[in-house]
KEKE-3310 file (N, C-alpha, C; in steps of 0.2 Angstrom, whole numbers, plus 5000, padded with zeros to 4 digits):
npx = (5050:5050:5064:5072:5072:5065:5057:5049:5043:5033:5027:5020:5011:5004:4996:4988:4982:4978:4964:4957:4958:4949:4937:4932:4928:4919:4909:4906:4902:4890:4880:4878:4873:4861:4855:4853:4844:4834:4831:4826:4817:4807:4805:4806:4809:4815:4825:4831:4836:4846:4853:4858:4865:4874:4884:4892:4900:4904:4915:4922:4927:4938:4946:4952:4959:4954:4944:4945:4946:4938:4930:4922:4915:4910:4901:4892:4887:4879:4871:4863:4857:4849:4841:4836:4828:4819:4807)
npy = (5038:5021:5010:5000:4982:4976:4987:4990:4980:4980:4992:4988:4977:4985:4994:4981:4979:4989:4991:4979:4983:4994:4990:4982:4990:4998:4987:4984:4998:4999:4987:4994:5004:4998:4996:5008:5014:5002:5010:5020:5019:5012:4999:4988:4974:4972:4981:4973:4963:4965:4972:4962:4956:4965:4965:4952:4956:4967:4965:4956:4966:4972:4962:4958:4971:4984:4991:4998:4988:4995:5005:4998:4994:5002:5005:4996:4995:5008:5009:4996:5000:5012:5002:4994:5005:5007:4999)
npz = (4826:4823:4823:4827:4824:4836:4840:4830:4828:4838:4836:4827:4834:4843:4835:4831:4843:4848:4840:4841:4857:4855:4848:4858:4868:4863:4861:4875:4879:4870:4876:4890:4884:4880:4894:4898:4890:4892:4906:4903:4898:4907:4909:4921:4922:4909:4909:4919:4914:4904:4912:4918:4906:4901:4914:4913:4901:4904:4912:4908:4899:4910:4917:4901:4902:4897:4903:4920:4935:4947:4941:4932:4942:4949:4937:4935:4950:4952:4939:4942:4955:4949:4943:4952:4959:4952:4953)
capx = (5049:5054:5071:5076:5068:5060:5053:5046:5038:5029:5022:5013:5005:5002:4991:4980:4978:4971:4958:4952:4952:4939:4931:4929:4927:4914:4905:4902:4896:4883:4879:4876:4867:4854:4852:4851:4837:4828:4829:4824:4809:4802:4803:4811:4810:4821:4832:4836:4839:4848:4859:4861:4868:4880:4888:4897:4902:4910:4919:4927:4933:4943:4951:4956:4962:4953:4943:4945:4942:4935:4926:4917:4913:4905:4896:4887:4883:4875:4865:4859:4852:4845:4838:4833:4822:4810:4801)
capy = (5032:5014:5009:4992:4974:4974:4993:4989:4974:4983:4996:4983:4977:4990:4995:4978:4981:4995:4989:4975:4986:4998:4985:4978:4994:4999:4980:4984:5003:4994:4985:4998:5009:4995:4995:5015:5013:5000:5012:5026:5015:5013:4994:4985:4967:4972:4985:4969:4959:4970:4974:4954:4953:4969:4963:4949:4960:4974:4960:4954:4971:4971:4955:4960:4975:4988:4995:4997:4987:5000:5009:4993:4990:5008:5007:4991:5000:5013:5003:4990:5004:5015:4998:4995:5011:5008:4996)
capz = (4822:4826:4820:4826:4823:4840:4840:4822:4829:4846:4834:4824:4839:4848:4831:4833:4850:4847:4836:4848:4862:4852:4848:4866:4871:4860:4863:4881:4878:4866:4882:4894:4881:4881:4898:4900:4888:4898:4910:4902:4895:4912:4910:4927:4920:4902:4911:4925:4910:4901:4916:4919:4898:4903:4919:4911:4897:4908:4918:4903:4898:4918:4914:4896:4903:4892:4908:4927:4939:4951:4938:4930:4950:4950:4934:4938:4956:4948:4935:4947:4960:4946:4939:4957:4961:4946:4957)
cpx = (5053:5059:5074:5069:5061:5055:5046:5039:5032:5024:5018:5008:5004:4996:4985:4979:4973:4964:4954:4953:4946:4933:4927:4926:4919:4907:4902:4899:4889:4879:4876:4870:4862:4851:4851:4845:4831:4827:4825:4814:4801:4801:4807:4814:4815:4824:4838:4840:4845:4856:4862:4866:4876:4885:4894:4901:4907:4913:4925:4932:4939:4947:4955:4960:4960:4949:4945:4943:4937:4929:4923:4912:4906:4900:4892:4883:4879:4869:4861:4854:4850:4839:4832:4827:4817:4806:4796)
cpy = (5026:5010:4999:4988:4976:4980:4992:4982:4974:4987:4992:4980:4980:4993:4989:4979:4984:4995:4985:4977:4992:4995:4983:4983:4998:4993:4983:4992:5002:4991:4990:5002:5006:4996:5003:5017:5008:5006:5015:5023:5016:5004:4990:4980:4968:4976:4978:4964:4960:4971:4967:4953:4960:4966:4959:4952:4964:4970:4957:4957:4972:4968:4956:4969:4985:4994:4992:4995:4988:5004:5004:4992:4996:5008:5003:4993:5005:5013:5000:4996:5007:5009:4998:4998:5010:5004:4999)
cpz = (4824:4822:4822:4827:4827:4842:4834:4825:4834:4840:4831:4827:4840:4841:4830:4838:4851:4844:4839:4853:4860:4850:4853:4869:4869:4862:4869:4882:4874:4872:4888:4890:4883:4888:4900:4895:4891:4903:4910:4899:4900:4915:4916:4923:4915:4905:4916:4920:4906:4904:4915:4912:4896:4908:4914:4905:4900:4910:4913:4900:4904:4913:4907:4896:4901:4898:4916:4930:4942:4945:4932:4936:4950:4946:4935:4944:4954:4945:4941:4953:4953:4944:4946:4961:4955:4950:4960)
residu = (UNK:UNK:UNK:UNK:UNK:UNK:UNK:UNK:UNK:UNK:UNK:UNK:UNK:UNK:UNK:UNK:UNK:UNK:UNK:UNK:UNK:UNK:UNK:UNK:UNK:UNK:UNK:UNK:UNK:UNK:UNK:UNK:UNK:UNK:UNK:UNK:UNK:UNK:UNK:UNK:UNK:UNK:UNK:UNK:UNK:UNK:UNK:UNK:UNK:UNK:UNK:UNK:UNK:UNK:UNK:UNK:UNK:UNK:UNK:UNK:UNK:UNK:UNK:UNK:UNK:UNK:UNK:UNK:UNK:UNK:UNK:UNK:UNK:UNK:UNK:UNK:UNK:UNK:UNK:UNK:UNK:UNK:UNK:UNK:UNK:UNK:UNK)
# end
């Protein structure tokens, strides 16, 4: 349990943090799903769109810290070649 001022004060953030990175992090699984639905669809045009409405999305979560660089880098590679082969 947190006992002085500035422990008291971390644990209150570290409790929103928490809630605006489930959020974020939530946000850009929303994102993804859409485009693993495009894909699953069969449509290239809406899965390429889809990917393009993701990207920025996952890149945000980086920067805000919520996901890894490398492993935003991979999912986008991923997507993008699966999106790729529907052609």
């Amino acid at each position: 349990m947190a006992n002085s001022p500035q422990s008291k004060k971390r644990a209150r953030q570290a409790v929103r943090r928490t809630d605006v990175n489930k959020a974020r992090r939530s946000r850009i699984r929303t994102y993804l799903r859409k485009v693993e639905e495009a894909i699953a669809s069969g449509d290239q045009a809406a899965a390429k769109a889809a990917l393009q409405a993701a990207q920025p999305e996952l890149m945000r979560g980086v920067t805000k810290g919520v996901v890894h660089k490398n492993t935003a880098s991979r999912k986008m590679s991923r997507l993008s070649s699966r999106v790729k082969a529907l052609g």
